[in-house]
C-alpha positions in Angstrom: -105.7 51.9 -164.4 -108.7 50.2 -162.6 -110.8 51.8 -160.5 -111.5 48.9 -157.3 -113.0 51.4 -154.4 -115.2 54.3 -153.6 -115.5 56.4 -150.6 -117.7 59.2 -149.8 -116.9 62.1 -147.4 -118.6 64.9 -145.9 -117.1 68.3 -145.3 -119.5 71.1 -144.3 -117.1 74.7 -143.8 -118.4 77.1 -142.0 -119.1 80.4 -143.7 -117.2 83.7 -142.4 -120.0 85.6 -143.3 -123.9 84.3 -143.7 -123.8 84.3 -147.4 -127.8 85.8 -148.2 -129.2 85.6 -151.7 -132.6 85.9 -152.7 -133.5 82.4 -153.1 -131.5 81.4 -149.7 -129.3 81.9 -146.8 -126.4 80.1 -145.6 -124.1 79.6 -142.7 -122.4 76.6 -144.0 -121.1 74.8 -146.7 -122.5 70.9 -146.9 -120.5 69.4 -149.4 -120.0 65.8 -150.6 -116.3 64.8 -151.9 -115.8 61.7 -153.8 -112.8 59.3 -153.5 -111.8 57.1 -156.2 -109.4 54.6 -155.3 -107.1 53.1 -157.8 -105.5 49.5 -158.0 -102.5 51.1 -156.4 -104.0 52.5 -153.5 -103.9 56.0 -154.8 -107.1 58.1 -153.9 -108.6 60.7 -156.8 -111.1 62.9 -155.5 -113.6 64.8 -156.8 -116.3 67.5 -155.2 -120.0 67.5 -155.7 -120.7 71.4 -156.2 -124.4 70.9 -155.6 -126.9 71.5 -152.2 -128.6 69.9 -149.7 -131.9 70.9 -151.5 -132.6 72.0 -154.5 -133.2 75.3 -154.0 -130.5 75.9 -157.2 -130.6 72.9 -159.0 -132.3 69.9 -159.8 -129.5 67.4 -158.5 -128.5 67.5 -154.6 -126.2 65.6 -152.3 -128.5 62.8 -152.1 -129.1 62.0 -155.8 -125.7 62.7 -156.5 -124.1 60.1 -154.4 -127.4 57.4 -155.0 -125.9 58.1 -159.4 -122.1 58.1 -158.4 -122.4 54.6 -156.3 -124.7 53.0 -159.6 -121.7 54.3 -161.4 -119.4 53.2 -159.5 -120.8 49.1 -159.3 -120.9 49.1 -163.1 -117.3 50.0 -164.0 -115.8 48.7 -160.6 -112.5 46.6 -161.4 -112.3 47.7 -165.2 -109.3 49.2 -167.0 -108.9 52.6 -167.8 -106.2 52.9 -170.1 -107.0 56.3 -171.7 -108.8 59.7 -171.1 -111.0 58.5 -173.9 -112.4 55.7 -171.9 -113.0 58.2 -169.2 -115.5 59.6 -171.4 -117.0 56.8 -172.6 -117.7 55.5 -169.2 -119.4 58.1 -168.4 -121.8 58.3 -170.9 -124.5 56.5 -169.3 -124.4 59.6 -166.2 -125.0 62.0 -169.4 -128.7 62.8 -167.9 -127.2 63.6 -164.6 -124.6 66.7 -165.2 -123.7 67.5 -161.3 -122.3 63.7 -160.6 -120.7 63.2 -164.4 -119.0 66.2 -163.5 -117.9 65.1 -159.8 -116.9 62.5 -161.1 -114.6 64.0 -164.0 -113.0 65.9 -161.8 -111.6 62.9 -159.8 -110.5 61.1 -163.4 -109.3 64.2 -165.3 -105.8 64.0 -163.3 -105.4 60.6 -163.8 -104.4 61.2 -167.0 -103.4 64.9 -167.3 -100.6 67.0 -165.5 -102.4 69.8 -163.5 -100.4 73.2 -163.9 -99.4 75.9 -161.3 -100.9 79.2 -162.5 -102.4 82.9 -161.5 -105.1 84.4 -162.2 -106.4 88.0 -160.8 -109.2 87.7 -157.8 -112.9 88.4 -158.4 -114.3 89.8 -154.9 -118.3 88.5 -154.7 -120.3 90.8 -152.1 -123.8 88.8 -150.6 -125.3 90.6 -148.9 -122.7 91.8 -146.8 -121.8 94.9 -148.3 -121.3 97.1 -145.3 -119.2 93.6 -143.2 -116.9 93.3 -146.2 -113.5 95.6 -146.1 -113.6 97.1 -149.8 -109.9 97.0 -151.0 -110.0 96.1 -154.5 -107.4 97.8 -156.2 -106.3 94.5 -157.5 -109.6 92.9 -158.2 -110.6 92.1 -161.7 -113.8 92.1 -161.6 -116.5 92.9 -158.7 -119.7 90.8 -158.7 -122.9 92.0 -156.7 -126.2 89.9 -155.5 -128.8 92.3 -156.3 -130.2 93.8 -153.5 -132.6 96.9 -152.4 -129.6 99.1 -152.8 -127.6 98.1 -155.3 -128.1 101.5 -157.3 -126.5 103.0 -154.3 -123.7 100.4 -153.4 -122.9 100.8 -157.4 -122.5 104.8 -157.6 -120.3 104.0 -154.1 -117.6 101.8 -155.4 -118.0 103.5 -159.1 -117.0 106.8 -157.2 -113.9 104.9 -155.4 -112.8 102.3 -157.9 -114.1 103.9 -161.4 -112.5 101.4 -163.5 -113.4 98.2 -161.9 -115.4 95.8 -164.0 -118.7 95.4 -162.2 -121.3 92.3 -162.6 -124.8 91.8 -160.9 -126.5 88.8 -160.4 -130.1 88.9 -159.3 -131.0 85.3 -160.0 -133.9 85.6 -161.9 -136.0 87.9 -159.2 -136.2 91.3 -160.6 -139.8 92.4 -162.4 -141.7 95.5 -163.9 -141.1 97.3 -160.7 -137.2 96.8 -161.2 -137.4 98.6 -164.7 -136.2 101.9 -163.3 -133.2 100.5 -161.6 -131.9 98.3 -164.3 -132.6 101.6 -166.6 -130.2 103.7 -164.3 -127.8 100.8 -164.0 -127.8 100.8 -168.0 -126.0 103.9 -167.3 -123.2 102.7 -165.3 -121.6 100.7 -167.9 -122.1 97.5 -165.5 -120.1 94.7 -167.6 -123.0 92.2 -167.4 -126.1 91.1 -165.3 -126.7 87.6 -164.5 -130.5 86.1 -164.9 -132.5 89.3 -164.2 -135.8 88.1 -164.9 -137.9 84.9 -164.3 -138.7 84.5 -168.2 -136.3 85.3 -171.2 -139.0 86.3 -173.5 -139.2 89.9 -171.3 -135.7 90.7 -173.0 -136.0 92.7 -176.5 -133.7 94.3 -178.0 -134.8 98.0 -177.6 -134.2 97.5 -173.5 -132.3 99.8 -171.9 -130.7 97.5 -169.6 -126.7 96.1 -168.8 -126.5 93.3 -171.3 -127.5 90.4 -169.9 -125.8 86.9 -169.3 -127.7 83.7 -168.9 -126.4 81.4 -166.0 -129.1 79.5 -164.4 -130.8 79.0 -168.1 -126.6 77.8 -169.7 -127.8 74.0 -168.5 -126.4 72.2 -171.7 -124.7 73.5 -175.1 -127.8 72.8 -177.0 -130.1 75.1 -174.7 -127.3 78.0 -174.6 -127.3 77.7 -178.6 -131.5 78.1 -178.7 -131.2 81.3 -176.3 -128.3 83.3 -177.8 -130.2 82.8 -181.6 -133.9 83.8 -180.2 -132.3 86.7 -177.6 -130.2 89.2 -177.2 -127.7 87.3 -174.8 -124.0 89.3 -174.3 -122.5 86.8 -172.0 -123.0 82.9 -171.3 -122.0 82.2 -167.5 -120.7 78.4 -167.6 -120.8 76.3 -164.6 -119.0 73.3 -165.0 -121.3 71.0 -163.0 -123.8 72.0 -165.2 -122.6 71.5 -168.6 -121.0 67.8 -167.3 -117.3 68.6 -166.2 -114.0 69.8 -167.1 -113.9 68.7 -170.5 -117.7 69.6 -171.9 -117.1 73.2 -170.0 -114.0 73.7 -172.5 -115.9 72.1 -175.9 -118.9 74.6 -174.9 -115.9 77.6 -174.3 -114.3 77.0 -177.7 -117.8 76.8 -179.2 -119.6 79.8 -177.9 -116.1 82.3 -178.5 -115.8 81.0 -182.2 -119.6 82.5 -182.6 -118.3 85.8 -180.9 -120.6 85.2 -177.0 -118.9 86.3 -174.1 -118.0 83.6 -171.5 -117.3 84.1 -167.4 -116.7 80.6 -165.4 -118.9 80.5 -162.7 -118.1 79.1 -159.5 -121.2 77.8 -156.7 -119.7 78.6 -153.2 -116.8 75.8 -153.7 -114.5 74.3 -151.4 -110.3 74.9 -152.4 -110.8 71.1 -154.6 -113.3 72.3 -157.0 -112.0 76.0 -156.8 -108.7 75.1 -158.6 -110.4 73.7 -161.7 -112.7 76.7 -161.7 -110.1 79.1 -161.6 -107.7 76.8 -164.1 -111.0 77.2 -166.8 -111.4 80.6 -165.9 -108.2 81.5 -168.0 -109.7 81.1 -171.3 -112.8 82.9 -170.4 -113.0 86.7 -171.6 -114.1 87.6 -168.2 -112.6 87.1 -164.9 -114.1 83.8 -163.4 -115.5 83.8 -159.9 -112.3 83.0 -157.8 -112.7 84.8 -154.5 -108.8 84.0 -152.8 -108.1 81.3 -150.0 -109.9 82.0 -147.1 -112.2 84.4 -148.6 -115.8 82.2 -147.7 -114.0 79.8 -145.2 -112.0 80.2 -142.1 -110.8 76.3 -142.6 -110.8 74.7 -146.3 -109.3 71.3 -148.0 -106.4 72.3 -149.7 -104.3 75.1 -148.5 -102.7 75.7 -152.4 -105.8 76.9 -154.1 -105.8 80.5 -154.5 -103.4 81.9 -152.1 -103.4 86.0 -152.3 -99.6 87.2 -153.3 -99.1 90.0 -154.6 -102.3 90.7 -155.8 -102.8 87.8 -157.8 -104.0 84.1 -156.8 -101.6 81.5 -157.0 -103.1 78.1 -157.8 -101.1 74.9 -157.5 -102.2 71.6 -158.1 -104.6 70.4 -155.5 -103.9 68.3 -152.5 -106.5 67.3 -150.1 -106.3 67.9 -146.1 -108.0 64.8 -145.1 -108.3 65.3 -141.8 -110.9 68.2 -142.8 -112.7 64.9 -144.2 -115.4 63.2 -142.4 -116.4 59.6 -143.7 -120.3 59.7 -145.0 
């Protein structure tokens, strides 16, 4: 297989609800899809699950696209022949996680057959607690953006739903002031909290806290490694643009469960294209991944077989792409 074209599209959903964190607020979705096109005409595509700015991480639309096209001029007309060379190729994007990973997901089907499957839905609440219709008798797990009252909203759904696993995410924003919150939370038997504080070195092990999972710090196997020996980390949340891509997500999976860590696949406000592989890695994680279903952030999306709600589960099948929903960069 050669790869002989690129093409770069824009697609920028509009969000049902402002999604409000405390780093951000959002009423849309910009998001850059990649199109590789084969010597048979065939498109591949791939989605970029970074910002605008880089108010999350490093890498944004802009750098992402700039690293894809160098990419792209390099191997442009060469033969592909297995998943291996895949890998090779992409060695030289190794520095640049977010677009290695954009780019895997456009390659990774080229040589593997994508399953249907079903996993349970994880409901996310930002910010919009009291605009959200709680109905989660089939919802694995429940995660929270930390908020004033999260205390409260907690003791509301623990009286409703008592057995629903419950995760907060405060993206590194809580201090010395938060201590009696995240003591009383301790209580609840919250299954984890993502990022509470700024620093790592103000976890010890005699806190009274929910045990803690590192998300924003998980940015490469090596780093997660160094913070589960020198902290008392429960959980690793993995993002796959992060680590690289489909395959490094699944070597840092099989890595950190053989040394006994917890792992949740984290999703980043993704179109239906990314969401699929999100939820397809989610099944070997020992939490529910963040799979909200079809429709759940967007009123319009790219694929209308990622995560449609029957029966209480999400049925995933392998993706195909709306393209009128895509706009040429």
């Amino acid at each position: 297989m050669k790869i002989v074209d690129i093409q770069f599209y824009n697609f920028n959903p509009k969000f049902k609800q402002p999604i409000v964190t405390p780093k951000v607020a959002m009423t849309y979705r910009s998001t850059l899809i990649v199109g590789l096109i084969d010597e048979n005409g065939k498109e591949w595509f791939g989605e970029a699950n970074v910002f605008e700015t880089d108010w999350y991480y490093e890498e944004t639309i802009d750098t992402v696209k700039n690293d894809i096209m160098q990419w792209f001029i390099k191997v442009k007309n060469e033969s592909f022949s297995h998943f291996e060379d895949c890998i090779q190729r992409l060695e030289s994007l190794n520095h640049v996680p977010a677009a290695r990973a954009t780019l895997m997901m456009a390659l990774y089907p080229m040589f593997h057959d994508l399953p249907t499957f079903k996993v349970e839905p994880v409901q996310t609440i930002n910010g919009d607690f009291n605009q959200r219709v709680l109905n989660l008798n089939h919802i694995a797990r429940l995660k929270l953006k930390w908020c004033q009252n999260i205390l409260n909203q907690v003791h509301m759904i623990r009286t409703i739903y008592p057995d629903v696993p419950i995760s907060l995410d405060a993206n590194r924003t809580l201090n010395k002031g938060d201590d009696a919150t995240l003591k009383a939370l301790w209580k609840e038997e919250i299954a984890y909290i993502e990022e509470p504080f700024e620093q790592l070195t103000r976890l010890h092990e005699d806190m009274r806290v929910p045990p803690v999972a590192i998300d924003e710090s998980a940015i490469s196997l090596e780093r997660i490694l160094q913070l589960i020996e020198s902290y008392p980390i429960s959980v690793v949340v993995l993002k796959p643009f992060r680590l690289g891509g489909i395959d490094r997500t699944l070597l840092a999976m099989q890595r950190l469960q053989g040394q006994g860590v917890k792992v949740v696949i984290g999703g980043m406000y993704e179109t239906a294209l990314s969401r699929y592989y999100t939820a397809w890695l989610s099944r070997y994680g020992d939490f529910a991944g963040d799979i909200p279903p079809h429709g759940y952030y967007f009123e319009h999306d790219l694929c209308e077989t990622s995560g449609q709600l029957q029966q209480g589960v999400l049925t995933f099948a392998p993706p195909k792409v709306d393209r009128k929903q895509l706009m040429p960069d």
